[in-house]
C-alpha positions as CSV (number, residue, x, y, z in Angstrom):
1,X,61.1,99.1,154.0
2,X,63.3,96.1,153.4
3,X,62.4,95.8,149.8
4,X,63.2,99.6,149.0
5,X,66.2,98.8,150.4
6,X,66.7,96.1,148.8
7,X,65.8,97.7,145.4
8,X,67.8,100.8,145.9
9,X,70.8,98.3,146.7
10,X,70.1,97.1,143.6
11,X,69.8,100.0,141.5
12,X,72.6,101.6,142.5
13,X,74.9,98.1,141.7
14,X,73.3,98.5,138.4
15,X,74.4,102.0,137.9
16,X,77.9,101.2,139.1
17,X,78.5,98.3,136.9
18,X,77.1,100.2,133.9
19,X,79.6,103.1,134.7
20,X,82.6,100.4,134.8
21,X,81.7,99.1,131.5
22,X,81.4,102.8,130.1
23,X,84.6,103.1,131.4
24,X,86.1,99.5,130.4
25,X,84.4,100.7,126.5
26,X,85.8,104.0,126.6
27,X,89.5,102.6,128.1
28,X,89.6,99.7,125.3
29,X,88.9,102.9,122.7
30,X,92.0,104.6,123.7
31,X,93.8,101.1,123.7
32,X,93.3,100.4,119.8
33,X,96.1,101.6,117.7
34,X,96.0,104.5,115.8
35,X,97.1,103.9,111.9
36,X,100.2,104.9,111.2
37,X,101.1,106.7,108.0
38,X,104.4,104.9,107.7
39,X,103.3,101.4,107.7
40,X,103.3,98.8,104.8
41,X,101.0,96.6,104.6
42,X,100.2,93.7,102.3
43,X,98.5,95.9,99.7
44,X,101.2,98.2,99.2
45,X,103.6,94.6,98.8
46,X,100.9,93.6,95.7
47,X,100.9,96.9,93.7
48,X,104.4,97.0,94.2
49,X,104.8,93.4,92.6
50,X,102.4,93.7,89.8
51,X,104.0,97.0,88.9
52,X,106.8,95.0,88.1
53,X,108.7,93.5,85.7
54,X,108.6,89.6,87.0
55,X,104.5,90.2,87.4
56,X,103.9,88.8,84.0
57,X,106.7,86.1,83.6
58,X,105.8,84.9,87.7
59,X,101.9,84.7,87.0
60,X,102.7,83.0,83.0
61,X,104.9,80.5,85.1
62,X,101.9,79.8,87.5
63,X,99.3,79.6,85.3
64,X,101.2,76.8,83.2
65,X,101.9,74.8,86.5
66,X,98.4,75.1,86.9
67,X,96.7,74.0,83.6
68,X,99.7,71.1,83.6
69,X,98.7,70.0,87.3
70,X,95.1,70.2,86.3
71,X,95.6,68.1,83.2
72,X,97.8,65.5,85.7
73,X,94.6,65.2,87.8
74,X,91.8,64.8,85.5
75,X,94.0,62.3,83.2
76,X,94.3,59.8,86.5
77,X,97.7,59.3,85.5
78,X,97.0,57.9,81.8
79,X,99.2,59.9,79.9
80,X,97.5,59.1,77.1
81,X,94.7,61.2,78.2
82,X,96.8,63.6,79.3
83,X,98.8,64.4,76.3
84,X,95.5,64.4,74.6
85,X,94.1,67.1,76.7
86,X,96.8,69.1,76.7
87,X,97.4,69.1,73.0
88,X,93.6,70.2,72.9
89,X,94.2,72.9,75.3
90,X,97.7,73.9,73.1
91,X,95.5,74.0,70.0
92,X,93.2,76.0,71.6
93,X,96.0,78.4,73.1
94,X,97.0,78.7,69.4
95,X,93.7,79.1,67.7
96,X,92.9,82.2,70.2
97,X,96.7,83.9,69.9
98,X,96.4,83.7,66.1
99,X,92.9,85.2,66.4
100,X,93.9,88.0,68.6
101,X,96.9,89.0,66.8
102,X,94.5,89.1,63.7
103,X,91.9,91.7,65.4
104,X,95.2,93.3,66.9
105,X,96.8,94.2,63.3
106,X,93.3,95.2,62.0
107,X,93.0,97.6,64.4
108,X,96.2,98.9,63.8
109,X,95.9,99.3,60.2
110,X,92.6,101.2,60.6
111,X,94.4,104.1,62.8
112,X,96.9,104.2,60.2
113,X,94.0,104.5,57.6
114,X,92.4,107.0,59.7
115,X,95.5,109.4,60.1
């Protein structure tokens, strides 16, 4: 008789500790906020800055600072190499803007062609 007891004792802690963490589940549901439809977040911030009209000259300004800090660290502070890769890199800027405005006025003297 003892161990019936024992077991129902046990069963019905079980049941009551699984209907606490039904409850605790279903409580911690209703805790978590809602969306609201007039918040802002961090994507809204982006699209709104690269809609702009300091998206291009900001990121321009960034990239430079970044090919120039790059060049700093893999010269080792020898200018000499560094002036040498970034003239390589200049020549290379140059070479690929003289190429694309090529392709660019090609293409736009074929739609003149064309019409």
């Amino acid at each position: 008789m003892t161990t019936r007891s024992k077991g129902r004792t046990q069963s019905a802690k079980k049941k009551s500790s699984s209907s606490r963490s039904r409850s605790s589940a279903s409580s911690s549901r209703s805790r978590q906020k809602a969306p609201q439809k007039g918040s802002v977040g961090f994507g809204d911030y982006l699209h709104m800055f690269i809609r702009s009209k300091a998206f291009v000259p900001i990121i321009t300004i960034l990239v430079i600072g970044l090919i120039i800090g790059l060049d700093f660290l893999f010269s080792m502070n020898d200018f000499n190499k560094f002036f040498t890769i970034l003239g390589v890199e200049l020549l290379i800027a140059l070479v690929c803007w003289i190429i694309i405005t090529l392709i660019g006025i090609g293409k736009h003297k074929s739609e003149q062609d064309r019409a």
